[in-house]
C-alpha positions in Angstrom: 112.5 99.0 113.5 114.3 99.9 110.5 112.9 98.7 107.1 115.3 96.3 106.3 113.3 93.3 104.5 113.2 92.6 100.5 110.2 90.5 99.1 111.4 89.0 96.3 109.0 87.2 93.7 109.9 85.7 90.1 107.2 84.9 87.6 106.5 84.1 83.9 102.9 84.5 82.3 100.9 85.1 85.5 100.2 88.5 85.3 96.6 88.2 87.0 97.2 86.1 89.7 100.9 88.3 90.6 98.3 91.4 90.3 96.5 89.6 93.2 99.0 88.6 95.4 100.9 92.7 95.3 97.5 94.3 96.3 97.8 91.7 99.3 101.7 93.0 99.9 100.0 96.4 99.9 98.1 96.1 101.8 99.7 94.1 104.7 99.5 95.4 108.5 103.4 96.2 108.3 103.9 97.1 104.8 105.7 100.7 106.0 108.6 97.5 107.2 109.0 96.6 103.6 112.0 98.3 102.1 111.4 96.9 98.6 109.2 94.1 96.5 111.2 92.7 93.7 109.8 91.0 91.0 112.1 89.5 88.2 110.5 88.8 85.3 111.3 85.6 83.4 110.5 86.0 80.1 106.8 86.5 80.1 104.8 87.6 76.8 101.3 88.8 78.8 102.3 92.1 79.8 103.7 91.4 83.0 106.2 94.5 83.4 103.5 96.7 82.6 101.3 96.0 84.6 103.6 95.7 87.5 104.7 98.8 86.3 101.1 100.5 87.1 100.9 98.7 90.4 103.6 100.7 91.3 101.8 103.3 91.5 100.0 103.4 94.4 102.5 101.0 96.9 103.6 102.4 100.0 107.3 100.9 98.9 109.1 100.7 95.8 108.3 98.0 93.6 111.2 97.1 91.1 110.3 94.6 88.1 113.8 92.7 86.6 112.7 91.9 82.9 115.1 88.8 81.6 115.0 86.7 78.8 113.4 82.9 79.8 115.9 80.7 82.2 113.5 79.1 84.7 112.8 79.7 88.4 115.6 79.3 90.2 117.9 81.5 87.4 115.0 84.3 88.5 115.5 84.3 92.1 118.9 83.8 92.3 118.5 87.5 90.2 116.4 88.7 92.8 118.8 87.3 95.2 121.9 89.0 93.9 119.3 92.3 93.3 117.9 92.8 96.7 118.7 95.5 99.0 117.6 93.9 102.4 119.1 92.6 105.0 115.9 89.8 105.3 114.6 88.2 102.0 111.1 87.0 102.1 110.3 84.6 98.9 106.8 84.9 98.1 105.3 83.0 94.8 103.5 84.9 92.0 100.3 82.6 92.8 100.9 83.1 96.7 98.5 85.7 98.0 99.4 86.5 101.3 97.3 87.8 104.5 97.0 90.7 106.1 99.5 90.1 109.1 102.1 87.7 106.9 105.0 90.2 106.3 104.6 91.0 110.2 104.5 87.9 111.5 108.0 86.7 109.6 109.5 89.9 111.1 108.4 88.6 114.4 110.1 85.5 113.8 113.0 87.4 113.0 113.0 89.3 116.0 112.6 86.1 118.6 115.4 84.4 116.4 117.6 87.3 114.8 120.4 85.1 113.5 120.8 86.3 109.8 121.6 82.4 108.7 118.2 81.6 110.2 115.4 80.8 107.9 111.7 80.5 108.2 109.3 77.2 106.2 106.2 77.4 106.8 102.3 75.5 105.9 101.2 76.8 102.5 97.4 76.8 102.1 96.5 77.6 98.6 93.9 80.4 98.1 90.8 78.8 96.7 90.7 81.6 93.9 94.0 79.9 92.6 
């Protein structure tokens, strides 16, 4: 398979927890299917694109960081929308910290359903560190 998925995640002020939830992108079980992780920046005034910046670093894909000026969540990923490179789109949340097996099991879904106007909702169970 072909790496044709974008995560795309928008935050403002949450630097720590968005720390948290790329080392969990990282290190996911099918991370070398991850083309890019986008995160657009809205605004924030805690050194967000920075650190991003350093988590870079070490990812086995690309990570891009969209700095804009404050417009609210949906003016962030409808950025990352018109930004991404993927065929697939996976939204994560800056305070979503994913398991090990989550970017493989929505490429999964893909595969049993590969209609590109298909989407995926699923049960959100909040990390108790968040």
């Amino acid at each position: 398979m072909e790496c044709r998925l974008s995560v795309l995640i928008a935050t403002c002020n949450r630097r720590e927890v968005l720390l948290k939830a790329l080392e969990a992108y990282k290190k996911q079980t099918a991370a070398n299917e991850i083309l890019e992780l986008l995160v657009v920046d809205d605004g924030s005034k805690d050194g967000t694109p920075a650190a991003i910046a350093q988590a870079a670093l070490d990812s086995p894909f690309p990570i891009r960081c969209l700095c804009q000026e404050h417009a609210g969540l949906a003016a962030a990923r409808n950025r990352a929308i018109k930004e991404a490179r993927g065929e697939l789109l996976l939204f994560g949340d800056d305070d979503v910290i994913p398991g090990p097996a989550y970017v493989a099991e929505h490429l999964a879904w893909h595969e049993r359903y590969p209609a590109l106007t298909d989407s995926i909702l699923s049960k959100l169970i909040w990390s108790p560190e968040v």
